[in-house]
C-alpha positions in Angstrom: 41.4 -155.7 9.3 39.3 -152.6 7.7 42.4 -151.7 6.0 43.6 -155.2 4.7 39.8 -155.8 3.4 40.3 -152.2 1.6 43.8 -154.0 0.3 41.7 -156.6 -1.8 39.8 -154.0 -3.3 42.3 -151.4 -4.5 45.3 -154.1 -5.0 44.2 -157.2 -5.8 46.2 -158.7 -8.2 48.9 -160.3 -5.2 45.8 -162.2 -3.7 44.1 -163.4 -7.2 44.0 -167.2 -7.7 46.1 -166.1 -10.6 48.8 -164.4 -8.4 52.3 -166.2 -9.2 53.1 -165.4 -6.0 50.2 -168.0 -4.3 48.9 -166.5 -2.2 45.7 -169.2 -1.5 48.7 -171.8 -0.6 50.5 -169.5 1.8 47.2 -169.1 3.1 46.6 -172.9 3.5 49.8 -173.9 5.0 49.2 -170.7 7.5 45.6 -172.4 8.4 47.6 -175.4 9.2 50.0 -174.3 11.1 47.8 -172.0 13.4 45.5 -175.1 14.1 48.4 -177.2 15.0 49.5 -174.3 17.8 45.8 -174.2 18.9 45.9 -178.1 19.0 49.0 -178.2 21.4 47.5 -175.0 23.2 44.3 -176.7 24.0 43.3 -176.8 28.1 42.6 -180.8 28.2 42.3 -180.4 32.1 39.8 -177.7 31.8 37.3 -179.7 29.7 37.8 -182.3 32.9 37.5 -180.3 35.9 34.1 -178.4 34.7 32.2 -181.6 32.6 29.9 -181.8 35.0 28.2 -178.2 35.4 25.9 -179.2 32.3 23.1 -177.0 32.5 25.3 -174.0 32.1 27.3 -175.6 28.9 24.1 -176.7 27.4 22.7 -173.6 27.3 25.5 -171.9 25.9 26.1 -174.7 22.9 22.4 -174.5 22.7 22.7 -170.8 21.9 25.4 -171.2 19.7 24.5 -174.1 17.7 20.7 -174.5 17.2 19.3 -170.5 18.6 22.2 -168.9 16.5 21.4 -171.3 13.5 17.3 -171.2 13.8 17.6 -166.9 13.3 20.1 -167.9 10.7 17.6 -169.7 8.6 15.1 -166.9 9.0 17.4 -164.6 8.1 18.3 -166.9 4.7 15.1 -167.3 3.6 13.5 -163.9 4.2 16.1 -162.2 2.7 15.8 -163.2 -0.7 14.3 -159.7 -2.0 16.7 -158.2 -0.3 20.3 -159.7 -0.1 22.3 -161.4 -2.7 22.6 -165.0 -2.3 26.4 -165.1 -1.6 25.5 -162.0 1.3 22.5 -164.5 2.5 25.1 -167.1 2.9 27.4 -165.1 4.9 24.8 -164.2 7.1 24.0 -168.1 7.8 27.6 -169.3 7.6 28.2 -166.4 10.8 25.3 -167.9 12.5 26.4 -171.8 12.3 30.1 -170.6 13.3 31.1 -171.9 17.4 32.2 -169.1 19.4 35.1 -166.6 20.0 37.7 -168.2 22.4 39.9 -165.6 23.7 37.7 -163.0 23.4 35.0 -165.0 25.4 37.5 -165.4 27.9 38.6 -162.2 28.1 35.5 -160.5 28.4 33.8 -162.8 30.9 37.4 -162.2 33.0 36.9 -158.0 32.5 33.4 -158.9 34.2 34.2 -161.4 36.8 32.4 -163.9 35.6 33.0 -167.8 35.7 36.3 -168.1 34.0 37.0 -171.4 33.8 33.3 -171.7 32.5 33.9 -170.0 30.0 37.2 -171.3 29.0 35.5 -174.8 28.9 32.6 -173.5 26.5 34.6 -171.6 24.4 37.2 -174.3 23.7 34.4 -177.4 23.3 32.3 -174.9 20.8 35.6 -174.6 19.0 35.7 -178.1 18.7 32.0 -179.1 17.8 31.9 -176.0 15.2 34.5 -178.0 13.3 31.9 -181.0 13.1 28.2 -179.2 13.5 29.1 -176.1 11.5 29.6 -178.2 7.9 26.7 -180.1 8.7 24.1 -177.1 9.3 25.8 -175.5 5.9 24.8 -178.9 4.4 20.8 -177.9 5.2 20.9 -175.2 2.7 22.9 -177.2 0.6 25.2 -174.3 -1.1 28.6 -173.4 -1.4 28.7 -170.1 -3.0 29.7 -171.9 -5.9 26.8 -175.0 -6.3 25.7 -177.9 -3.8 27.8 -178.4 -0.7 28.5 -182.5 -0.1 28.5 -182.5 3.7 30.5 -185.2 3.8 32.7 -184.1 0.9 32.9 -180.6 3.3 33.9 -182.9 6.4 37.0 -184.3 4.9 38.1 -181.1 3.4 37.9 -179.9 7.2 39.2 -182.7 8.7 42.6 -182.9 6.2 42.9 -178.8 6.8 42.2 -178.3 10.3 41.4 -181.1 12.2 44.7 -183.4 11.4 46.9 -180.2 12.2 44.5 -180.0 15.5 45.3 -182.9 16.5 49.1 -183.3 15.6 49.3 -180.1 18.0 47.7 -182.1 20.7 49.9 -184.8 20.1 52.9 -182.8 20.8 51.8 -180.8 23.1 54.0 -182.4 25.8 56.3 -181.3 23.8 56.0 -177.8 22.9 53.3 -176.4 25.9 56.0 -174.6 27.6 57.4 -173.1 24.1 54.2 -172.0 23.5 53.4 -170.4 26.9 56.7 -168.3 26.8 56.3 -167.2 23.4 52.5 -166.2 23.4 52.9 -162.6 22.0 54.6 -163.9 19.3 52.4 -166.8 18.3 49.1 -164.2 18.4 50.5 -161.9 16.0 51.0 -165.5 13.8 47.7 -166.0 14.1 46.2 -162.5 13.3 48.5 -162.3 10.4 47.2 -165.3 8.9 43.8 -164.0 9.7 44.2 -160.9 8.2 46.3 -162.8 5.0 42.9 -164.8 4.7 40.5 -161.5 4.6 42.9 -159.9 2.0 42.7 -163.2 -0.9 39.1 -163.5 -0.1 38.4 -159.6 -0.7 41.0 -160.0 -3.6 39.7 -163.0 -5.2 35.9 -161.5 -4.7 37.3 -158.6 -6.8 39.3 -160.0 -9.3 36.0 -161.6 -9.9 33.8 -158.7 -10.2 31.9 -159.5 -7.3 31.5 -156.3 -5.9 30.1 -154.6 -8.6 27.2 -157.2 -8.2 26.3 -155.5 -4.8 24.6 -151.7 -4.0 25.3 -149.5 -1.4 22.2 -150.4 -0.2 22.6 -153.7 0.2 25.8 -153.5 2.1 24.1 -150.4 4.3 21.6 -152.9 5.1 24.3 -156.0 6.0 25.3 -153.5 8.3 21.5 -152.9 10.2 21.0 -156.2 10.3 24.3 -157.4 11.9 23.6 -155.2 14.8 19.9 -156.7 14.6 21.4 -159.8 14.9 24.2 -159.1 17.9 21.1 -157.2 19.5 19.0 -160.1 19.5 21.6 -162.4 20.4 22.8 -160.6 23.1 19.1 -159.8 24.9 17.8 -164.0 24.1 21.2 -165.4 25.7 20.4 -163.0 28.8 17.2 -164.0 29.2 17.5 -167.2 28.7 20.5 -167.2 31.3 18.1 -165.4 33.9 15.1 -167.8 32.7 16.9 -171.1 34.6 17.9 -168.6 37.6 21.4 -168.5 36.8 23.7 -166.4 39.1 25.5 -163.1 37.8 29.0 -164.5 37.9 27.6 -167.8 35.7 25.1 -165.5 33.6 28.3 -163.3 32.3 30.2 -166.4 30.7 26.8 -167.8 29.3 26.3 -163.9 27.8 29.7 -163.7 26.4 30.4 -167.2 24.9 26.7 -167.6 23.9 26.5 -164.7 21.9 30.1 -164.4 20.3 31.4 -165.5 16.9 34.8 -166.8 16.1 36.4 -164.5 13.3 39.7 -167.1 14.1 37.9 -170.2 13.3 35.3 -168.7 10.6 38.2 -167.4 8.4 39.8 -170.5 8.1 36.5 -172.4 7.8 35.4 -170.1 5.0 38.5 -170.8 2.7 37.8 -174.3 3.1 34.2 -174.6 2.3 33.8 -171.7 0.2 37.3 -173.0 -1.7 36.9 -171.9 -5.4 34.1 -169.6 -5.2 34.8 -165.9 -6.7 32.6 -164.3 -3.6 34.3 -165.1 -0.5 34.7 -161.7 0.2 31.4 -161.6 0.4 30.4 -164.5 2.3 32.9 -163.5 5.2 31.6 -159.9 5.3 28.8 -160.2 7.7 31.3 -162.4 9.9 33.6 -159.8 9.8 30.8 -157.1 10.6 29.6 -159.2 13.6 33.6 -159.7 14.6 33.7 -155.7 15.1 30.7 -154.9 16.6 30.7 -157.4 19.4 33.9 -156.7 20.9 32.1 -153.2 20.9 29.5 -154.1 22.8 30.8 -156.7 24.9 33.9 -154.2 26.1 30.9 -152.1 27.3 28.9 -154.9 28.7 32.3 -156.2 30.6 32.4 -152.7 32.2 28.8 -153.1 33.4 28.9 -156.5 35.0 31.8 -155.6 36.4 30.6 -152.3 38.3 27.3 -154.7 39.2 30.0 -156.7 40.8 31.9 -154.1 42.6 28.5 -152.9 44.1 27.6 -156.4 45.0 31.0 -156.5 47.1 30.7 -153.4 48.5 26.9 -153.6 49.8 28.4 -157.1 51.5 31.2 -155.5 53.2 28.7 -152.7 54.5 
């Protein structure tokens, strides 16, 4: 991803809005057709068999959705002195994103935590994000590029992701078994569109002469204060899991959905809200700051709760 950002910058003519070789509708129809798959991919069963441990999925949507969003605000309106408003944006657009999905999953599995937990949260953030993360966007009322019409914002997501969401589910009686058996292939899809979305945003940002807008020391402190922000995140979710008395197989899922962002769903987000505007680049960097960092630290926090649990066994057995 480092090295497709650093594409935009050296080479961006391909990805320019003035490309002939449109790029931004390749893009698009990629969006569209990576939602469909995670339509027909989506576990209906698992939002059925674990409805009813509430407690544990309000916290964690709680976290996501009104803890993430309240630092968010704090961090758009203190940093006026600081950060340009396009980087201000990023930062609040990262914090009203829903969580990762298989990295949530994956982690809280490496841990041996609640599983099926967090499949469940990760998959019903996905889903609310594509409702609740236009509407908090709406509070600050910008684009990037002027006022953002929340429910202008809405149908633009609906018609880009949310029809293509639900086609997939639609078919997915269809197609789940395709799917299943060609999973390998259908993740580099989705990476490659990712990673096609990060190199028209970086290209469009410079085409536009975005970057020249920004000092080192602004982007040396988006970096401190996106490890402030997984920092915080990371130690309130804990506590806050440990606060209601939570055990350590349920605290890990609450830890890894609660404090995770979805790079996979922000990208495509971004290119819908933030369609048009010259500093999308900018907007996704913080998301794509966060994105590295907490696979970082949530690889190392997976080898933790997972020795905790080996040690938990082994005391038993003794």
């Amino acid at each position: 991803m480092a090295a497709t950002a650093l594409a935009g910058f050296l080479v961006p003519g391909p990805g320019a809005p003035s490309s002939p070789l449109r790029l931004q509708m390749v893009t698009q129809v990629g969006i569209a057709l990576i939602f469909f798959v995670h339509g027909a991919a989506f576990p209906r069963q698992v939002i059925v068999e674990n409805a009813r441990r509430w407690p544990v999925h309000l916290l964690i949507q709680g976290t996501t959705f009104v803890l993430f969003p309240l630092i968010g605000l704090v961090f758009y309106y203190s940093l006026g002195p600081f950060l340009s408003d396009s980087l201000r944006l990023g930062f609040f657009f990262l914090a009203a994103l829903p969580s990762t999905i298989s990295s949530a999953v994956a982690m809280t599995a490496a841990a041996r935590g609640n599983v099926p937990v967090a499949v469940f949260n990760a998959s019903l953030s996905g889903l609310i994000g594509l409702v609740v993360t236009p509407a908090l966007l709406s509070m600050i009322g910008s684009s990037g590029t002027g006022s953002l019409s929340y429910q202008q914002a809405l149908i633009d997501i609906a018609q880009v992701l949310l029809l293509p969401f639900a086609a997939g589910q639609l078919c997915r009686p269809l197609i789940a078994d395709f799917i299943t058996r060609h999973k390998p292939k259908i993740t580099r899809l989705d990476r490659g569109v990712i990673l096609l979305i990060v190199y028209t945003a970086f290209a469009s940002s410079t085409a536009a002469g975005v970057w020249s807008t920004v000092s080192p020391v602004q982007l040396a402190g988006t970096i401190a204060l996106v490890m402030m922000l997984l920092a915080v995140a990371l130690v309130l979710v804990t506590l806050a899991a440990r606060a209601i008395g939570l055990s350590r197989h349920d605290e890990v899922s609450v830890v890894f959905c609660g404090s995770t962002k979805s790079l996979a769903n922000g990208a495509p987000m971004a290119q819908v809200l933030f369609a048009g505007s010259g500093a999308i680049g900018l907007i996704l960097l913080p998301l794509m700051l966060y994105h590295q960092l907490q696979l970082i630290a949530c690889a190392l926090l997976a080898q933790r709760y997972a020795g905790q649990a080996a040690s938990e066994e082994a005391n038993e057995t003794d």
